[in-house]
N, C-alpha and C positions, 0 to 999 in steps of 0.2 A: 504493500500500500504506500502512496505516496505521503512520507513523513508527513507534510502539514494537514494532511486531511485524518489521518492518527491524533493530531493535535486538535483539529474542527470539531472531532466526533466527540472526544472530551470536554471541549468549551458548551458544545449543544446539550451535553449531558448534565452541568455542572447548573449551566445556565438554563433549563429550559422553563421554568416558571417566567423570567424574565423573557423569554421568545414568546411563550402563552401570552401573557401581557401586552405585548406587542410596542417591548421597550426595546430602544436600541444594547446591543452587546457593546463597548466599550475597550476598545483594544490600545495602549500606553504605549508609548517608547520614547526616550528620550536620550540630548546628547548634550553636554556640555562642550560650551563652546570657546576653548581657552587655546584655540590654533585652529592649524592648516588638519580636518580632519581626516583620519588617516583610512585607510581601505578597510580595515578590518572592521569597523564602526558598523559595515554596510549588510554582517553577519546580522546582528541585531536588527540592523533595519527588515532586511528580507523575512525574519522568522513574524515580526510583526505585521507587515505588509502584504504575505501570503497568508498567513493564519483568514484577516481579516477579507482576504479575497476572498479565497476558498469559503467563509461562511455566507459570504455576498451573494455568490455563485449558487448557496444552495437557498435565496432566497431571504436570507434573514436580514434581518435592520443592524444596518453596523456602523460606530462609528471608530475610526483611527485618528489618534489624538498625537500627534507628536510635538515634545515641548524640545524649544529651546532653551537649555539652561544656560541662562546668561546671570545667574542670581551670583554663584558660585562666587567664591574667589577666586582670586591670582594666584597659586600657590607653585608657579613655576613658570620660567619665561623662554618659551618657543628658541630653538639655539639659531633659526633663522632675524632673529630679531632684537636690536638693540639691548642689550642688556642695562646700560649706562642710563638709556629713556627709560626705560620702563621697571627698576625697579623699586622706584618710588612707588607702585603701583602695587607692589606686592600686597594682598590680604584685601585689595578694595573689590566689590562685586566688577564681575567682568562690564557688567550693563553700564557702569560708572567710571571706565580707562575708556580713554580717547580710541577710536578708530587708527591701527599703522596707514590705514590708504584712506583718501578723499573718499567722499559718496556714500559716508554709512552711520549712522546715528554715535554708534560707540564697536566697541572692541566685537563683544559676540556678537552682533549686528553682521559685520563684516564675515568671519568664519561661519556664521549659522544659516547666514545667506549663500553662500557661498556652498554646501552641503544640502540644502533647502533644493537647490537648484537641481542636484543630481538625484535626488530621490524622484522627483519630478523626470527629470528624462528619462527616467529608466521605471516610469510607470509607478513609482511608489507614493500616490498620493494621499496628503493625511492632513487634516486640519491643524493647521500651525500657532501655536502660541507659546506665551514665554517666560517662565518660571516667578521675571519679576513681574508678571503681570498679576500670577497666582497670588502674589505676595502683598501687593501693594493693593490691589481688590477689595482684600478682607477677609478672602477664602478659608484662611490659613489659621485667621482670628481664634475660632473657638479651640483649632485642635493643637496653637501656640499655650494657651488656658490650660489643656489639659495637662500637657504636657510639665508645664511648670508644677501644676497643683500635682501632678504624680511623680515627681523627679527620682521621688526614694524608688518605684514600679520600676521607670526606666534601668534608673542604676542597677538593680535587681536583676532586670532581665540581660544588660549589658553582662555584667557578670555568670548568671546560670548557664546563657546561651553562647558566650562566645570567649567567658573570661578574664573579660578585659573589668580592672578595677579602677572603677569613679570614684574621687575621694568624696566626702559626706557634701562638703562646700560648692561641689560640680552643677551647675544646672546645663541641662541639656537642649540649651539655644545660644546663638550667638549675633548679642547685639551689634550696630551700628555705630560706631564712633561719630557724636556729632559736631566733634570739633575737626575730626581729620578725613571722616568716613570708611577707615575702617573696621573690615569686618571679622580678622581673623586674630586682630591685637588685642579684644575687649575680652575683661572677662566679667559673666554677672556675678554680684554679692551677695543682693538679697532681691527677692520680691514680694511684693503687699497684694497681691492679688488683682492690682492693677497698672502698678509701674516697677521695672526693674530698674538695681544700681549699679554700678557699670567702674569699671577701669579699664582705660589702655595703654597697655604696658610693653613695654620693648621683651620684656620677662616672658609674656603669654606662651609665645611658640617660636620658635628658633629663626624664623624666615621673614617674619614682620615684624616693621616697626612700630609703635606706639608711641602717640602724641604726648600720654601724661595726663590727659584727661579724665576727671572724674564727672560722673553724670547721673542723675535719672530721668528716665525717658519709657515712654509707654512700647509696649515692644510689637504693638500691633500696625496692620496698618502697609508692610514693606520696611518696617525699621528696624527687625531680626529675622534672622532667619534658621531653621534648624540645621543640623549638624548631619554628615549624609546618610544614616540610617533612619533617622525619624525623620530626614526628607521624602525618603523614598515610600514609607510607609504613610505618611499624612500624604503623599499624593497617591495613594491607593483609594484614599480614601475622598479627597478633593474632588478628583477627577470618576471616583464612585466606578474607578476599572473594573471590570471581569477576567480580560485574559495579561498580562505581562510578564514578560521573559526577565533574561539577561545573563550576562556573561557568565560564563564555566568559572571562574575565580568567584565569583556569589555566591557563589550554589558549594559550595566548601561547606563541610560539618563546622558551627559556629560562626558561620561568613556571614555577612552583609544582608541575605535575603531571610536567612532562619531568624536573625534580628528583629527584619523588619516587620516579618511577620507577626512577630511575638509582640512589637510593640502596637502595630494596626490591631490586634485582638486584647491584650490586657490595656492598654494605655488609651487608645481610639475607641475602642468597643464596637469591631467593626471585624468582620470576617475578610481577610485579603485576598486578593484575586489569583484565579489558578495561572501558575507559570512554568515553564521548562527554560533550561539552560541554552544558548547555543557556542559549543565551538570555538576557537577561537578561527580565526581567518591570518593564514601565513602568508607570504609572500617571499619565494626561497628558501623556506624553512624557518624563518623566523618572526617572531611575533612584533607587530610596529607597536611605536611610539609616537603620539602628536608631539608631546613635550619634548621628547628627546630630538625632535627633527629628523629622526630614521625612518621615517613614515613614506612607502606608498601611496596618495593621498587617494582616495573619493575621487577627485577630481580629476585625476590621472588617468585612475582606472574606467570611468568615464569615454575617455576620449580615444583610448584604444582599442574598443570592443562594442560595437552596436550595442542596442537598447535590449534586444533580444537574445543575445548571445550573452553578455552580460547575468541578464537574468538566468541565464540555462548554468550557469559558470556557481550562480550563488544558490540555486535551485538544485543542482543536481545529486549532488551530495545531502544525506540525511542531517540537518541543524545539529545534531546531537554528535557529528566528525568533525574529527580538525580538514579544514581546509587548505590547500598548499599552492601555490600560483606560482609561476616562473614566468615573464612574457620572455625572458631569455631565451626558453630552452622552446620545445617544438607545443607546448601547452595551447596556446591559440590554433595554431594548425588544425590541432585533435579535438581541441574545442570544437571549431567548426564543421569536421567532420562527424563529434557525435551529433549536432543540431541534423546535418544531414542523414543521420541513420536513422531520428527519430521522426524526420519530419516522412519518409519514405516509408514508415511504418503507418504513419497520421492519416499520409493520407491513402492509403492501400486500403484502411477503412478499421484495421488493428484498434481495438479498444483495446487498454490495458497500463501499469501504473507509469511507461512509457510515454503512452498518449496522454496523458494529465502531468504530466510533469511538459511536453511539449506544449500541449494548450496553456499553464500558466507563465512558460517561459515570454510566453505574448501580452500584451497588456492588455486591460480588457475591449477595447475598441476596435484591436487586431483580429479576434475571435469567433466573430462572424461573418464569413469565415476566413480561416490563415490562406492567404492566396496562398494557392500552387504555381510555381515555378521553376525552371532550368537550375539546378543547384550545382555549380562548379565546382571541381575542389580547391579549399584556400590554397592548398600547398600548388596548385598550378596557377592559380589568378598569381601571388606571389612571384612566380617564378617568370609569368609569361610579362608582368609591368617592370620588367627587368632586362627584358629584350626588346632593345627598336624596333629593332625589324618586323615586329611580331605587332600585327591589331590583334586586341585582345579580345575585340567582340566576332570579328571572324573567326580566331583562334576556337573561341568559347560554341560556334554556331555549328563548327565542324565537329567537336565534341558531341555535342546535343545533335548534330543528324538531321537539323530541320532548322527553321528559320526562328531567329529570336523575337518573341512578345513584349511586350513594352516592362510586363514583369521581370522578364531574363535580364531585360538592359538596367533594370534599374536593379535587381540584386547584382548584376555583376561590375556596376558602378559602386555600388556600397561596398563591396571584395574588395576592388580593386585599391579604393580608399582608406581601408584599415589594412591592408595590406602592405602597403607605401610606408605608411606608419609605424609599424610593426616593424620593417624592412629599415626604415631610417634610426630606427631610436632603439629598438629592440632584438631583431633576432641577431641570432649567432651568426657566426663564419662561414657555418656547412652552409646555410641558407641564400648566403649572398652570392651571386653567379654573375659572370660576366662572361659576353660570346668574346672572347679573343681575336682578334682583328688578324691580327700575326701568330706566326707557329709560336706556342708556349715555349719557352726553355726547358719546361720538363719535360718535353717528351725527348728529349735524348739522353733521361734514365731509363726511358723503355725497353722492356729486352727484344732481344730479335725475335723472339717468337709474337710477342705482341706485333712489332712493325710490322712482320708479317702478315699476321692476322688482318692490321689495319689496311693492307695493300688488296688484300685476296677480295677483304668487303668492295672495297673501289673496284678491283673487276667486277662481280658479281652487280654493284649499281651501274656501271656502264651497260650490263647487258640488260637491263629492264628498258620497258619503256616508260614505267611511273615511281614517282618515289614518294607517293602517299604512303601514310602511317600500318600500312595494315604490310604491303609491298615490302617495305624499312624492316617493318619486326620480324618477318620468316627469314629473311635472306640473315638479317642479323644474328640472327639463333640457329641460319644452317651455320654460318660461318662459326658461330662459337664452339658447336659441336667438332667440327673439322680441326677446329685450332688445336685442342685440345688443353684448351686454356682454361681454369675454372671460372666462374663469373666474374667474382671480382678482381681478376687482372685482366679479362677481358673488358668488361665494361668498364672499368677503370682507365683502361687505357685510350678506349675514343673520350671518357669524359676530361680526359687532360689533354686530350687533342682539339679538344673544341673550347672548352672551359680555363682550363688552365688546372684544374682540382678533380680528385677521385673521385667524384661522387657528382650526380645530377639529378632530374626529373626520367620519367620516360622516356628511352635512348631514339626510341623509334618514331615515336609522337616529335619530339623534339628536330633530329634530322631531317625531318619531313618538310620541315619550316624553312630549311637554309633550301639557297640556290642549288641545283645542280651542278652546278661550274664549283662554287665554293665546297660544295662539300666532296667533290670527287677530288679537289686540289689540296685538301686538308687531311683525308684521308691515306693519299700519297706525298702527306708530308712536303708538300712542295708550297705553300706557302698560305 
């Protein structure tokens, strides 16, 4: 069964009085926005943005909430990014540092737009709004109330469930400095049930400064904010979720999510909404960092890989696997050849968890229904926007055996374009080919038996009358037989004859393409 729909079947199970009702299901995700967000972010997103499809798809009332968290602090400064500017900024909510680029309200402004955008291309639409919004509203109000009137519950449960010891004097919010604004230097003293007292101290936390100011201030309002476990449980409850995930590091015995849970049930008095883990998302084996500036971004991965491939890339694997991405190595190639095995399965008429995993890999606007179309393989568009000589829409037309529809042209426009890409920024060495103009230099490592071989093919093409692909491949294959040479110093040996390197595309498909004059002169080495 395909993973998210194992996930639907539980949301509808959990949820179904609320589908009786004919209230919406409520699905959460969120991302703080303190940089350049990195790819792995986009695990989270997909587990939340397919969940909520997949129950759309079966009819039900849904909505996806995705927040910008811009409430946050600063608690570390992007290694892309001034340090010298920006860490005066340390501990102030991100919604409250300046924007690094013109055109954006403030800091997460700029990074949550900027990520906002990509969820958007790639079909993962969700109602946007923004943590300081939750805060500053009043939303927040009553379960800021509880939370103080229960401090000793919190502590309590901070400790049973995870460990960690709160001294007696701890409260479990953190105000507003209003002399300097920030949020991570203050620490509260006391509270009367309606206003907290406050210090900001350089002492607080290792990474921010403090003014020195002492204060009492109402802590409602957007003027504290919780700490991020009774963040994430008060917005279980804010936002009144049903389904929310989140990263495999949460979901640890004692982590983050057991927390919040315990706190949304003893502290809110409020049952928390069902969730599963996902995965983390690699990119050559290793896990990113926004902070750390090692980061993959969103953004990136975006712009190398259509909307729908994309989607097949973070869909195809079960949420609950690690993910591993190379655009280095041959990963995109195979990417796009699985799209091709699946969509030839789609549309031969194949129901199966195949076919639903290809139908969500499409947005939902694509779906009725996915045009069918001439589907090239990457690894030849590639290889074929690498040779002048070569139109690739002729090239592609002779493939397919019939004449191309406006559909072919335009998927093998989109090929061709992610390809070039891939090609300039990304693939490997084996990948890049160039026709040789002049005889390579390696080929006078060739042994005699190869030249040989290459000379006998040049008789045998002199005596045909056609040097189409099908003509190319028998003669090639008697000749390999006769040489007695095994594959790969045979075929190795015309592709450093043509190429310059051991290795190519379809030897047959390929020589079909060059001139007869050039390639009987190439063949015998003559120039």
């Amino acid at each position: 069964m395909f993973w998210a729909d194992t996930i639907a079947d539980e949301v509808e199970r959990r949820y179904a009085d609320t589908i009786k009702a004919g209230l919406p299901i409520i699905v959460r995700d969120e991302k703080t926005a303190s940089g350049r967000v990195h790819v792995g972010s986009l695990r989270s997103a997909t587990l939340h943005a397919i969940v909520a499809d997949v129950l759309r798809s079966r009819g039900h009332l849904v909505e996806f909430h995705f927040e910008i968290n811009d409430f946050d602090a600063m608690d570390g400064i992007p290694s892309y990014l001034d340090a010298a500017v920006y860490e005066q900024y340390m501990g102030v909510p991100l919604c409250n540092i300046p924007s690094p680029e013109p055109g954006f309200a403030n800091f997460a402004e700029l990074y949550g737009q900027e990520y906002v955008a990509v969820l958007k291309n790639i079909g993962f639409d969700a109602q946007i709004y923004r943590a300081s919004e939750l805060y500053r509203s009043g939303v927040m109000n009553d379960l800021i109330r509880k939370a103080l009137d229960r401090r000793a519950t919190v502590r309590e449960i901070y400790l049973r469930v995870s460990g960690s010891q709160k001294s007696e004097d701890w409260y479990p919010l953190n105000v507003m400095c209003e002399q300097c604004g920030n949020l991570s230097a203050t620490r509260i003293t006391a509270w009367d049930n309606e206003l907290v007292t406050y210090t900001c101290s350089s002492d607080t936390i290792a990474w921010a400064k403090g003014c020195g100011h002492t204060g009492t201030v109402s802590p409602f309002d957007g003027n504290a904010k919780f700490p991020w476990k009774l963040d994430w449980a008060a917005k279980f409850v804010a936002k009144g979720v049903c389904f929310e995930g989140g990263g495999k590091d949460h979901y640890t015995k004692g982590g983050a999510r057991q927390v919040a849970e315990a706190i949304c049930r003893e502290v809110f008095d409020h049952e928390p909404p069902y969730g599963v883990f996902n995965e983390f998302f690699l990119v050559g084996g290793k896990k990113m960092s926004s902070s750390k500036g090692n980061a993959a971004t969103a953004v990136e991965m975006a712009e190398i890989l259509p909307p729908h491939i994309l989607r097949l890339l973070l869909l195809k694997s079960p949420i609950n696997r690690q993910l591993d991405f190379d655009p280095d190595g041959d990963v995109i190639p195979v990417l796009f050849d699985t799209y091709d095995r699946l969509a030839e399965k789609y549309w031969s008429g194949v129901v199966d968890d195949d076919s639903q995993l290809f139908t969500f890999a499409h947005v939902p606007e694509e779906r009725t229904p996915i045009t069918k179309r001439y589907l090239p393989r990457f690894s030849q568009i590639a290889f074929l926007v690498q040779m002048p000589h070569m139109d690739v829409y002729t090239e592609v037309a002779v493939q397919k055996g019939d004449d191309l529809t406006d559909e072919d042209r335009a998927e093998i426009a989109l090929r061709s374009h992610y390809a070039k890409r891939w090609l300039s920024e990304y693939a490997d060495e084996k990948f890049i080919f160039t026709l040789q103009e002049q005889l390579p230099d390696a080929v006078a490592a060739l042994t005699e038996s190869q030249s040989d071989a290459l000379r006998l093919l040049a008789e045998k093409v002199e005596q045909v009358d056609s040097t189409d692909g099908q003509t190319l491949h028998e003669l090639i294959h008697a000749v390999r037989e006769t040489s007695g040479l095994s594959p790969k110093e045979f075929f190795g040996a015309m592709y450093i004859a043509f190429l310059g390197k051991d290795s190519g595309p379809k030897v047959g498909w390929f020589l079909s393409t060059l001139s007869r004059d050039f390639l009987l002169k190439r063949l015998r080495r003559e120039g």
